[in-house]
C-alpha positions in Angstrom: -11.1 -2.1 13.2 -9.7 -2.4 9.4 -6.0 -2.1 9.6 -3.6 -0.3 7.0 -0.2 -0.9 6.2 1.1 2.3 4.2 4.7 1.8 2.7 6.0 5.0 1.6 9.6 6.0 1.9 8.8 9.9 1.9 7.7 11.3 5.7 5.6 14.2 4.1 3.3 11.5 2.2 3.4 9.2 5.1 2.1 11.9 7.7 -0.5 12.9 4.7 -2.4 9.5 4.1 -2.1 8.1 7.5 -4.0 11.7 9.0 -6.4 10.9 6.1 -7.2 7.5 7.0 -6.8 7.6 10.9 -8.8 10.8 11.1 -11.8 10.9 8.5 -11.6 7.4 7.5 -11.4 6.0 10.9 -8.7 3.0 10.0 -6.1 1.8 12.4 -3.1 2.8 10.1 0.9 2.3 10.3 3.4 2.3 8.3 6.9 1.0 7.0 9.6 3.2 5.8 11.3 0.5 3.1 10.3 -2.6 1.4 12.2 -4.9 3.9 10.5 -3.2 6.7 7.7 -3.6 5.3 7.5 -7.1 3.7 8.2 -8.0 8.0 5.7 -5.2 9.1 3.2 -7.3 7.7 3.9 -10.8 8.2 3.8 -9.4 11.8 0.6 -7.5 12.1 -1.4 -8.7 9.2 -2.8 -6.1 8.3 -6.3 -6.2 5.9 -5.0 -3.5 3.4 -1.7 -2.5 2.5 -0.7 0.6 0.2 2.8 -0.2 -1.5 4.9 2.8 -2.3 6.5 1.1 -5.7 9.9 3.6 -5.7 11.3 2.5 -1.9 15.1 3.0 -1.0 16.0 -0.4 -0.7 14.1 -3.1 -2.6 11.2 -2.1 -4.8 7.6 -2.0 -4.1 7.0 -4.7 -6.7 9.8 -6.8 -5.2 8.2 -6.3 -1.5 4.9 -7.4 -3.1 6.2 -10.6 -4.3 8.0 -11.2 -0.9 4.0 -10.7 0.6 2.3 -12.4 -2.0 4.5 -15.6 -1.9 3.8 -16.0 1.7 0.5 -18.8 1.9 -0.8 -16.7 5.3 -0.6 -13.2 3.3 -1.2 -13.6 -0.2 -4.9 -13.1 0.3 -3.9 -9.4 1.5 -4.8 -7.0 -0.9 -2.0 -4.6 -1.9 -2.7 -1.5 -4.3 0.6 0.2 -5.8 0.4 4.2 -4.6 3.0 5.7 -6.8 3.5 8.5 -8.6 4.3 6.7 -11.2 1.2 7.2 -13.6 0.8 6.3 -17.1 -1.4 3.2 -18.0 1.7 1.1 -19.3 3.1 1.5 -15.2 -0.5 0.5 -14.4 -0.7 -3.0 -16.0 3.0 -3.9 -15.4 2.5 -3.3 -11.4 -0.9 -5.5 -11.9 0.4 -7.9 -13.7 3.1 -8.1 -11.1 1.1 -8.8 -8.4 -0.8 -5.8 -6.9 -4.4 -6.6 -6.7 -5.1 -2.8 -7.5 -3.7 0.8 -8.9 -4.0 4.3 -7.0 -1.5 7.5 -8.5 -0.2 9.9 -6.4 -1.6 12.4 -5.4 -4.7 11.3 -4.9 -7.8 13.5 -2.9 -8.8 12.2 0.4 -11.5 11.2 -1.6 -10.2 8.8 -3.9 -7.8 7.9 -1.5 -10.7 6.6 1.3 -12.9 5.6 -2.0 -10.3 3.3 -2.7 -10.0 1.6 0.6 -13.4 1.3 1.0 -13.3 -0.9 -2.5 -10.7 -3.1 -1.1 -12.2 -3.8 2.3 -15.6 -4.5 1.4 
């Protein structure tokens, strides 16, 4: 079973996505509250997709994506910056950063379970 690492500081958009993608799209999802938790979260479980929330309470989601990337045994882990954060310069700079891929918030189940599907196949 694909599994989903959603880190998203806000519980109303963590319930959201993870129903989504437990309950239509069928992943084995959890989730991290902050970067730090996060950036352990998945050293821990590996997961095969992670969603980065890039405005988190403690370190950023660009800073927890470096943490990931710079680890040999994750770095082939794609990660795609979910943030409401949406104009096109935000978009290159969290690419060019590191995120293997670019989804604003919100997004329809859609385009949220269109998007996995790109990163999983």
């Amino acid at each position: 079973m694909t599994r989903i690492l959603y880190i998203e500081d806000n519980p109303q958009n963590m319930d959201l996505v993870c129903r989504i993608l437990r309950h239509i799209g069928g992943y084995e999802v959890f989730g991290a509250e902050n970067g730090i938790t996060g950036v352990e979260e998945a050293a821990i479980k590996r997961p095969d997709l992670i969603l980065m929330d890039i405005n988190l309470p403690d370190i950023s989601g660009l800073e927890a994506t470096n943490r990931i990337k710079a680890k040999p045994e994750l770095s082939t882990i794609p990660i795609v910056a979910f943030t409401a954060d949406t104009n096109d310069a935000d978009r290159r700079i969290y690419l060019a950063a590191g995120c293997d891929g670019y989804l604003p918030k919100p997004a329809s189940a859609q385009k949220l379970l269109s998007m996995v599907l790109q990163y999983i196949n």
